[in-house]
N, CA, C and O of each residue as an XYZ file, in Angstrom:
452
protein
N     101.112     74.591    106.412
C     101.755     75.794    106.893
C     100.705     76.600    107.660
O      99.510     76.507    107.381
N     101.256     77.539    108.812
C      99.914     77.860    109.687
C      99.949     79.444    109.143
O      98.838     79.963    109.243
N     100.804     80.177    108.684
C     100.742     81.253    108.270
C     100.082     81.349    107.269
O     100.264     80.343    106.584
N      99.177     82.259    106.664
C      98.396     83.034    105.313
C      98.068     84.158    106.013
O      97.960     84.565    107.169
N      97.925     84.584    104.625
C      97.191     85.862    104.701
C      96.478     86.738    105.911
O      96.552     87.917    106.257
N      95.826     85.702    106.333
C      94.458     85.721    106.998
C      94.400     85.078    108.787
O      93.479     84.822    109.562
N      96.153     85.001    108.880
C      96.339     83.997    110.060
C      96.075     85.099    110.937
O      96.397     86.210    110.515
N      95.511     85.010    112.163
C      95.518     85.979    113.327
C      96.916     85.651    114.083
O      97.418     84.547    113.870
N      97.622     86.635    115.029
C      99.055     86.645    115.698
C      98.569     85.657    116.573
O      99.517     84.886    116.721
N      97.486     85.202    117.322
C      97.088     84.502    118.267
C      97.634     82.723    117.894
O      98.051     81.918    118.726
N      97.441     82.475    116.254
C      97.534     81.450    116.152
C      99.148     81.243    115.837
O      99.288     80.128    115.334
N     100.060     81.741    115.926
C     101.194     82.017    115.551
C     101.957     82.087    116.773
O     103.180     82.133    116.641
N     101.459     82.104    117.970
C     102.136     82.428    119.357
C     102.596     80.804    119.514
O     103.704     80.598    119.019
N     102.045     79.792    120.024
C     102.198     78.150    120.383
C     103.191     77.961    119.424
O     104.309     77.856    119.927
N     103.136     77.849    117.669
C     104.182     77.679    117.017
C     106.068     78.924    117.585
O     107.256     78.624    117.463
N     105.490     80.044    118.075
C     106.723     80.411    118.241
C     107.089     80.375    119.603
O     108.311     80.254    119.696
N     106.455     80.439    120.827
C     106.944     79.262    121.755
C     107.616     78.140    122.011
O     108.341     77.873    122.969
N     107.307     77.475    121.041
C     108.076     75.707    120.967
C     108.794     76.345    120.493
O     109.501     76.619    121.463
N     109.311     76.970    119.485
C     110.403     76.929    119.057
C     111.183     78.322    119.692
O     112.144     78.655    118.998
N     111.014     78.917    120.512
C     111.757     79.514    121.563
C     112.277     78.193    122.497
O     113.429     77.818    122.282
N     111.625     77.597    123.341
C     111.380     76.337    123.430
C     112.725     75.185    123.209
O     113.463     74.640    124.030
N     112.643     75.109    121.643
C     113.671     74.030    121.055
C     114.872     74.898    120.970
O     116.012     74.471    120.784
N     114.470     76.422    121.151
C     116.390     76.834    121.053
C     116.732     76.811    122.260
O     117.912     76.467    122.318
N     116.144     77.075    123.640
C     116.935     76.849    124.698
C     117.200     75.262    125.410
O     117.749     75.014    126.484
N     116.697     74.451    124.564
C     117.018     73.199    125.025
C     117.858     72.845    123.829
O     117.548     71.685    123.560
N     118.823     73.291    122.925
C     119.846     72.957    121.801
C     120.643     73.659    122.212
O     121.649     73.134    122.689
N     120.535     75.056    122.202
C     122.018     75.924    122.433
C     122.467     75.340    123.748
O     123.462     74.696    123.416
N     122.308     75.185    125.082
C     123.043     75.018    126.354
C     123.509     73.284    126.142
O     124.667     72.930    126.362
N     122.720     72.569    125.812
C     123.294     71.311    125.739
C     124.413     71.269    125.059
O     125.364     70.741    125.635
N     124.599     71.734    123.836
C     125.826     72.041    122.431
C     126.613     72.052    122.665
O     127.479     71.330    122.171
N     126.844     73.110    123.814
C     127.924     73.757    124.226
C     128.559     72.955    125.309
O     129.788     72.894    125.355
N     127.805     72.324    126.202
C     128.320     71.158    127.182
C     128.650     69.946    126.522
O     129.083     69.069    127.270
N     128.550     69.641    125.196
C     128.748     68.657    124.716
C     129.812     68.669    124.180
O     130.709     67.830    124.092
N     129.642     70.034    123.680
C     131.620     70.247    122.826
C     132.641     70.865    123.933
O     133.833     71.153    123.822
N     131.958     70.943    124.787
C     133.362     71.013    126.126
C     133.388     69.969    126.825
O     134.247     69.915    127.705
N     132.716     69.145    126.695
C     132.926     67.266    127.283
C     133.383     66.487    126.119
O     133.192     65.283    125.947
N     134.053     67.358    125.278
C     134.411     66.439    124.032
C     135.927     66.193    123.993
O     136.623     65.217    123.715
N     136.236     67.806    124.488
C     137.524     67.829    124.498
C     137.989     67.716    125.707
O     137.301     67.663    126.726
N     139.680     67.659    125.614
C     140.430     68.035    127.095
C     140.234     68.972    127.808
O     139.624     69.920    127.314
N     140.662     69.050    129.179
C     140.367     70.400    130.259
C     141.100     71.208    129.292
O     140.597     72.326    129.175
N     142.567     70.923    128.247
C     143.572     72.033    128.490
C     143.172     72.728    126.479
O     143.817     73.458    125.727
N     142.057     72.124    126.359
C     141.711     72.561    124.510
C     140.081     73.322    125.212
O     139.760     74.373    124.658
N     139.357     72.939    126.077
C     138.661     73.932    126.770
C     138.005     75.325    126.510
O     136.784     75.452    126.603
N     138.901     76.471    126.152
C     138.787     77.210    126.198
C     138.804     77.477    124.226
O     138.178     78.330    123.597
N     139.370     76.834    123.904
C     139.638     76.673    122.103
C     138.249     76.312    121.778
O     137.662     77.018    120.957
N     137.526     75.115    122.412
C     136.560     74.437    122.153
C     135.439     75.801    122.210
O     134.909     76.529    121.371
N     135.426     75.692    123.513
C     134.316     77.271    123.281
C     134.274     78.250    122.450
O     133.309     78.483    121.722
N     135.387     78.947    122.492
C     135.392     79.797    121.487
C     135.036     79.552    120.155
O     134.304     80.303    119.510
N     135.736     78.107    119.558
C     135.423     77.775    118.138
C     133.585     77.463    117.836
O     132.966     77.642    116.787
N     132.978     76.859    119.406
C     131.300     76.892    119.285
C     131.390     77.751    119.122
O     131.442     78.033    117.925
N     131.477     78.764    119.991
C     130.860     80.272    119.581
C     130.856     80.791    118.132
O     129.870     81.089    117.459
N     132.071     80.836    117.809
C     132.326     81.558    116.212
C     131.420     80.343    115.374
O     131.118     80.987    114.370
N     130.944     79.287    115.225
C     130.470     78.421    114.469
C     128.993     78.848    114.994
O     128.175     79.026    114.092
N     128.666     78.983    115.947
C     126.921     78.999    115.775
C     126.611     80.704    115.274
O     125.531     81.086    114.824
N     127.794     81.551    115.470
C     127.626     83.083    115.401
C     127.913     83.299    113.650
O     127.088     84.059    113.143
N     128.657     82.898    112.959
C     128.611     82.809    111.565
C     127.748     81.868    111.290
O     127.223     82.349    110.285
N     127.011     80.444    111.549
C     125.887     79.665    111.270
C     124.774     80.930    111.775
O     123.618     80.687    111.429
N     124.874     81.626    112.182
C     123.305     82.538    112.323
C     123.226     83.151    111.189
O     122.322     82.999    110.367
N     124.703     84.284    111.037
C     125.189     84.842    109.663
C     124.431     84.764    108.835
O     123.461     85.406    108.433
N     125.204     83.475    108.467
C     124.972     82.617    106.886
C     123.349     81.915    106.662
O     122.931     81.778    105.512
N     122.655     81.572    107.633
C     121.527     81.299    107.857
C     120.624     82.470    107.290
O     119.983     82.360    106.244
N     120.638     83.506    108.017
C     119.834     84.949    107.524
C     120.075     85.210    106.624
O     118.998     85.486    106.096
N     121.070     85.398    105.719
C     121.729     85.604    104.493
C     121.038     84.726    103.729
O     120.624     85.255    102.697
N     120.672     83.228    103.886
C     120.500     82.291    103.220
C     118.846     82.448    103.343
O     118.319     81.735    102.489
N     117.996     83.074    104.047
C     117.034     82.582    104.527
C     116.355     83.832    103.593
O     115.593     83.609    102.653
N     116.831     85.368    104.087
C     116.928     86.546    103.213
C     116.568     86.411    101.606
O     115.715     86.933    100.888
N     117.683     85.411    101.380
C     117.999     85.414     99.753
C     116.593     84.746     99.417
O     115.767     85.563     99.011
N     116.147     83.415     99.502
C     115.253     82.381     99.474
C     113.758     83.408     99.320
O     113.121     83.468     98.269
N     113.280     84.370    100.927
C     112.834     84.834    100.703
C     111.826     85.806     99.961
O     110.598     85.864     99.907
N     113.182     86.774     99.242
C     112.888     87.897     98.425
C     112.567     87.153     96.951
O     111.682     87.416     96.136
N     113.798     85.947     96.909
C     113.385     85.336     95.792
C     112.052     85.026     95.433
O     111.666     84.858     94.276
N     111.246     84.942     96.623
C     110.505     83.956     96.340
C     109.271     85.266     96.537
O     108.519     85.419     95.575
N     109.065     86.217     97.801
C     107.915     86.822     97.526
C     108.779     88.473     98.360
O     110.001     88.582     98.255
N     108.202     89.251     98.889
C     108.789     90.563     99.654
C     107.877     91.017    100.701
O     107.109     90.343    101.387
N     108.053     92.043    100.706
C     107.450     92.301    101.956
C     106.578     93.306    101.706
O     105.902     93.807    102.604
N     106.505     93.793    100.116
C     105.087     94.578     99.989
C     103.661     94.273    100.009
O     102.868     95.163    100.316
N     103.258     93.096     99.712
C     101.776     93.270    100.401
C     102.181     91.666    101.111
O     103.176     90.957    100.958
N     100.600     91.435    102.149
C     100.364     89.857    102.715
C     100.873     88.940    102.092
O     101.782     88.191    102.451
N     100.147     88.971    100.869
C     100.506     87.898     99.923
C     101.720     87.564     99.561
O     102.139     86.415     99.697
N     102.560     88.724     98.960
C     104.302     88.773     99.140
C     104.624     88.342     99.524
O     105.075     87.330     98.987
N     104.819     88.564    101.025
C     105.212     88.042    102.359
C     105.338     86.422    102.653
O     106.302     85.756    103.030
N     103.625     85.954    102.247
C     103.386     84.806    102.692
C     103.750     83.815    101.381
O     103.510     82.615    101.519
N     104.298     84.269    100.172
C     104.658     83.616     99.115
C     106.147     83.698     99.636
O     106.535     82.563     99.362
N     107.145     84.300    100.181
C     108.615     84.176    100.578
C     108.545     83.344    102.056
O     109.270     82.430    102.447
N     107.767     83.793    102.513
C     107.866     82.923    103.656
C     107.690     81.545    103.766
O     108.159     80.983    104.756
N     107.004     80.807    102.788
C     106.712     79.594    102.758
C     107.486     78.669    102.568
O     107.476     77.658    103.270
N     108.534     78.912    101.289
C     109.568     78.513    100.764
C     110.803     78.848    101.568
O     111.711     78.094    101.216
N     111.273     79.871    102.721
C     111.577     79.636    104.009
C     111.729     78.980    104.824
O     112.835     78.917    105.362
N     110.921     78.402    105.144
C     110.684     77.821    105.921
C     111.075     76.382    105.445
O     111.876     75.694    106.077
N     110.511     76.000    104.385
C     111.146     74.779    103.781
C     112.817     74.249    104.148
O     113.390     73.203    104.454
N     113.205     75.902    103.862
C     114.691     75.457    103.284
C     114.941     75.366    105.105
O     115.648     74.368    105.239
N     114.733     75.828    106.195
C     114.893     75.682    107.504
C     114.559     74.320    107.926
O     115.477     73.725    108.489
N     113.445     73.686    107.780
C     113.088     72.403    107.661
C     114.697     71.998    107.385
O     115.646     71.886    108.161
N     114.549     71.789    105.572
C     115.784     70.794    105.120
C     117.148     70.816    105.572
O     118.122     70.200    105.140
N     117.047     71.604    106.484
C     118.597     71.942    106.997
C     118.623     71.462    108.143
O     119.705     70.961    108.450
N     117.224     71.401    109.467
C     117.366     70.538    110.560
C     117.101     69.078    109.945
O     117.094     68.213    110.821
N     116.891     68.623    108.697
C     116.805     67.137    108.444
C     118.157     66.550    108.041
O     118.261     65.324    107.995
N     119.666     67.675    107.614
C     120.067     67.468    107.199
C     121.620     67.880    108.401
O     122.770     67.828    107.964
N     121.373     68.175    109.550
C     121.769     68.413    110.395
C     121.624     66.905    111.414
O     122.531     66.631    112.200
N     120.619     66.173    111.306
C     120.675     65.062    111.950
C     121.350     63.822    111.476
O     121.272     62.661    111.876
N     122.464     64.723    109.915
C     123.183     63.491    109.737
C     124.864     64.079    109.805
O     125.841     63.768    109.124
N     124.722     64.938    110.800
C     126.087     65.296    111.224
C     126.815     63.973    111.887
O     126.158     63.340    112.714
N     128.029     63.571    111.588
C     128.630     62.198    111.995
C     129.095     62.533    113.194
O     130.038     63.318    113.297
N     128.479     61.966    114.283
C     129.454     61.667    115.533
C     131.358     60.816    115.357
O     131.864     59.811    114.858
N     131.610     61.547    115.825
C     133.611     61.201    116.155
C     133.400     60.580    117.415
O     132.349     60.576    118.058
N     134.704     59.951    117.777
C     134.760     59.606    118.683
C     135.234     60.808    119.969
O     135.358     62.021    119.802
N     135.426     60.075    121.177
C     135.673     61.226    122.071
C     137.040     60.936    122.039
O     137.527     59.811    121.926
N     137.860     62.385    122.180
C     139.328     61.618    122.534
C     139.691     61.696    123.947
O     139.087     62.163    124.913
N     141.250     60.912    123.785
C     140.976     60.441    125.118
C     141.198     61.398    126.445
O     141.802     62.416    126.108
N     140.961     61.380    127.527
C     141.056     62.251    128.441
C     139.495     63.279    128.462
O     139.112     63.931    129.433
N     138.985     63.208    127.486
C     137.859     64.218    126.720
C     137.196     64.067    128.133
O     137.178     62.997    128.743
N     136.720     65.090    128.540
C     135.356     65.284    129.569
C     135.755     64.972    131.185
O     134.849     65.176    131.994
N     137.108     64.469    131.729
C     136.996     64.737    132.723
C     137.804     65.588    133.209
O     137.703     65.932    134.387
């Protein structure tokens, strides 16, 4: 883990780059993928339902990430902090490992042109 106590913001910039990084190369693809999934005339259903699914997946994420957190350390001193944050991060990990076993469907037919 690159965070402690003792990490300077300098070393913390490259880690939050890439992952500025990995969200604009996930969110725009997503969204072209679940509107090439469906028909021209479900289109507009399709979007909307991404939207409400990544906008309550943020939700429930912070909520989830929050809880884990406090459980684990707070935000009154370094140490706090870096005892909730660690175990954080974990559970973010296990959720993109567990996200790469979302099952592809098939396309139906007409889907994408």
């Amino acid at each position: 883990m690159v965070a402690d106590i003792d990490t300077p913001y300098s070393s913390l910039v490259a880690p939050m780059i890439v992952a500025g990084v990995g969200m604009g190369l996930v969110f725009a693809p997503t969204a072209a993928v679940v509107l090439g999934s469906v028909s021209k005339e479900h289109a507009g259903k399709a979007s909307g339902a991404n939207t409400t699914v990544r906008e309550i997946g943020g939700a429930l994420g912070i909520a989830v990430l929050s809880s884990v957190f406090v459980a684990h350390g707070g935000v009154g001193t370094p140490r706090r902090f870096i005892d909730g944050l660690h175990p954080a991060v974990w559970v973010v990990l296990v959720g993109a490992v567990c996200a790469l076993g979302i099952p592809r469907g098939a396309r139906p037919e007409g889907a994408g042109a």
